[in-house]
C-alpha positions in Angstrom: -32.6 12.8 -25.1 -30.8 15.1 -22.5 -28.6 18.1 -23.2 -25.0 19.0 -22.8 -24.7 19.4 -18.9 -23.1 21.8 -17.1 -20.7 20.9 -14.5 -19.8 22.4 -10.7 -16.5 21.7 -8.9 -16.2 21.7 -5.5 -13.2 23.4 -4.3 -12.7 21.7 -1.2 -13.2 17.8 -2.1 -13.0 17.7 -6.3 -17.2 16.4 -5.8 -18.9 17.1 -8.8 -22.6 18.2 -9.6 -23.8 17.8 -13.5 -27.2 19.2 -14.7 -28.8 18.5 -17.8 -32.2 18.9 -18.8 -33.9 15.9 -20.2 -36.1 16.1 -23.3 -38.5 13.0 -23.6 -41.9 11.9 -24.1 -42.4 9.7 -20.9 -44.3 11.5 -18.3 -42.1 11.5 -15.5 -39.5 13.4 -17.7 -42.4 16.0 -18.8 -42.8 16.5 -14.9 -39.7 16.4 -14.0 -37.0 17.6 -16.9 -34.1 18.9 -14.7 -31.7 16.4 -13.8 -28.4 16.2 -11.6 -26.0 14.0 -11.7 -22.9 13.7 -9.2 -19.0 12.7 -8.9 -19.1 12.4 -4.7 -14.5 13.2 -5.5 -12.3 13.5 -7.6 -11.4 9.6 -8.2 -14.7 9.3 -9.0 -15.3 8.4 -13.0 -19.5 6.7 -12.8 -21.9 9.2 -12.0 -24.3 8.9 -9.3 -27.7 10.1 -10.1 -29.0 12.7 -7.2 -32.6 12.9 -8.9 -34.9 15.0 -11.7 -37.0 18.0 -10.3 -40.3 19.9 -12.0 -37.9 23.0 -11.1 -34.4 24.4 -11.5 -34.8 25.8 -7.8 -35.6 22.3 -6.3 -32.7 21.0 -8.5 -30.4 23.5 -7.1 -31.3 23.0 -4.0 -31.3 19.3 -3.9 -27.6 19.7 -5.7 -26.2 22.4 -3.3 -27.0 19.5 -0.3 -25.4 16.5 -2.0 -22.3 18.4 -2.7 -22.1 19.9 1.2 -22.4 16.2 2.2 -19.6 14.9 -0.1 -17.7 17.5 1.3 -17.9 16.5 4.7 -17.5 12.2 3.6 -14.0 13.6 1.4 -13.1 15.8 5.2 -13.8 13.1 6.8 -11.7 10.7 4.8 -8.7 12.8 5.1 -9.2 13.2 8.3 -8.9 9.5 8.7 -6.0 9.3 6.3 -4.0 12.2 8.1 -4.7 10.8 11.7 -3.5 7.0 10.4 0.0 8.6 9.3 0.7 10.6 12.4 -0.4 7.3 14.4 2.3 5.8 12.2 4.7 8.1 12.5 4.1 7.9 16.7 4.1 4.0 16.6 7.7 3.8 14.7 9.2 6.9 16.1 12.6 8.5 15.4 15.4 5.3 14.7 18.8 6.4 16.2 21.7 5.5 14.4 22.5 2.7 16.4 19.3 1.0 15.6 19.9 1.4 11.7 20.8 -1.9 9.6 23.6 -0.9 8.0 26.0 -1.8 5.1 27.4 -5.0 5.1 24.9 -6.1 7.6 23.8 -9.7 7.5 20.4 -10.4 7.2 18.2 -13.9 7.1 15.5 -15.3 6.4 13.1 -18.9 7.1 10.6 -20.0 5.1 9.0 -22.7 4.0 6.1 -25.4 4.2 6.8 -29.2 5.2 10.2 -27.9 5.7 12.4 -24.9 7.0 14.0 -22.9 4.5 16.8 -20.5 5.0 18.0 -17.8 2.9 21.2 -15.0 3.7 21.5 -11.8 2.3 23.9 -9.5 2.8 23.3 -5.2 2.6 25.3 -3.7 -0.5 23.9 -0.2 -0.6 20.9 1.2 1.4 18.9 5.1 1.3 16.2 6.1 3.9 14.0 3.9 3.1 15.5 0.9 1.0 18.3 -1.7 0.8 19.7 -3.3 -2.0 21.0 -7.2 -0.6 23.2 -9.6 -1.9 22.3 -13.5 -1.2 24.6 -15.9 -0.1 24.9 -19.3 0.2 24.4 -21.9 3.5 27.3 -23.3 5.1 26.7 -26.0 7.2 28.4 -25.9 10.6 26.4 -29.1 12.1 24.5 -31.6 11.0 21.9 -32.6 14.1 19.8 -35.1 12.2 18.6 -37.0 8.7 17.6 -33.8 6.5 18.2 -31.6 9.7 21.4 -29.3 9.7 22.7 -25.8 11.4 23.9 -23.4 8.9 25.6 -20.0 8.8 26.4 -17.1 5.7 28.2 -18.8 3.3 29.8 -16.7 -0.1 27.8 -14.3 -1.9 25.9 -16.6 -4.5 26.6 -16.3 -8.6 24.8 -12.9 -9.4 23.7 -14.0 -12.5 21.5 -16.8 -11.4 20.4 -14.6 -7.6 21.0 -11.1 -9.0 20.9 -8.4 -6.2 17.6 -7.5 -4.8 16.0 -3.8 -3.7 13.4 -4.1 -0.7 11.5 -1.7 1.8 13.1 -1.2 5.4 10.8 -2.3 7.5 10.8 -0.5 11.3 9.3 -2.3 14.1 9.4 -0.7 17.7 11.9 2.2 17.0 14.4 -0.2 15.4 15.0 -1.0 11.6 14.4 -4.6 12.2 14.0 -6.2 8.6 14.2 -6.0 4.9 11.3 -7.1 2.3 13.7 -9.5 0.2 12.0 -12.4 -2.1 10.1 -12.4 -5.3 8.0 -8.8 -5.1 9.3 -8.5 -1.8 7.2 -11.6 -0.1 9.3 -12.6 2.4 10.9 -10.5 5.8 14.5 -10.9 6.3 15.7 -9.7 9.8 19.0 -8.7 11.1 21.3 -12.3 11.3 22.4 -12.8 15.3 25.7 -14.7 14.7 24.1 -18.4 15.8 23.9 -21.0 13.3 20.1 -21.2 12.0 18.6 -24.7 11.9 17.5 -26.1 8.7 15.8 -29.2 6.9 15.3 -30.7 4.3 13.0 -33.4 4.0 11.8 -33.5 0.3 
């Protein structure tokens, strides 16, 4: 059986050292009673086992190394995590207002497999980093073929049956360029250009 342990918090990553002392017949345990135990952060729930020592000195010692090294792997990691936001932040840059979707905007999207889908929203409401759309229906301006049409924004769409919709801004090369729109935001819907958008519909 092993005793309550005590534990030891680093204050730098949240890695955590546990010693107990293990009580047992078996032979390795006689030789080797002192055991540690560690949590490399914070996020961590399983143990990992560093090892069981003949001494408290070699367990110290062997504890006292694990933890300086899970310091330096959490460092590293936020490091890493700190460096990939500023490289984001670079990479999208500052949006002027002119490059802002705005309000009212129209926005659209194509989809589909075997055929092309096509799907307008409309902006109702937007913050920094959201927009809430309205959908709206196709109108068809032209029809070029069998199943193959042009189509432009028609009238917002009955709300109970397409209610509104919230999704991320999305920023591509300084510019907000689109808007996740779909079920759990799967599909991209980018700023409309004014030009009927071709459509089909074969099945």
């Amino acid at each position: 059986m092993t005793n309550q342990p005590a534990t030891y918090t680093s204050k730098e990553s949240g890695a955590r050292v546990s010693f107990s002392t293990v009580d047992s017949k078996h032979s390795f345990y006689k030789d080797n009673p002192f055991a540690a135990y560690g949590y490399p952060s914070r996020r961590h729930r399983s143990p990992q086992t560093i090892g069981y020592f003949a001494t408290r000195t070699e367990r110290q010692a062997a504890a006292t190394e694990w933890m300086k090294k899970a310091d330096k792997v959490e460092a590293a990691k936020k490091a890493a995590r700190a460096k990939a936001r500023a490289d984001k932040k670079a990479w999208q840059g500052e949006v002027t207002e002119t490059d802002k979707l705005k309000v009212g905007d129209i926005l659209v999207s194509t989809w589909g497999y075997g055929q092309t889908n096509v799907d307008f929203y409309r902006i109702i409401s937007r913050t920094k980093c959201f927009a809430t759309v309205e959908e709206l229906g196709n109108h068809v301006v032209e029809g070029v073929a069998w199943a193959v049409d042009k189509v432009i924004p028609g009238d917002a769409l009955d709300k109970e049956r397409y209610p509104d919709s919230r999704g991320r801004i999305n920023i591509w090369n300084n510019k907000e360029n689109s808007v996740n729109v779909g079920d759990n935001g799967r599909y991209s819907a980018s700023k409309w250009g004014g030009q009927p958008v071709t459509r089909t519909s074969y099945h």
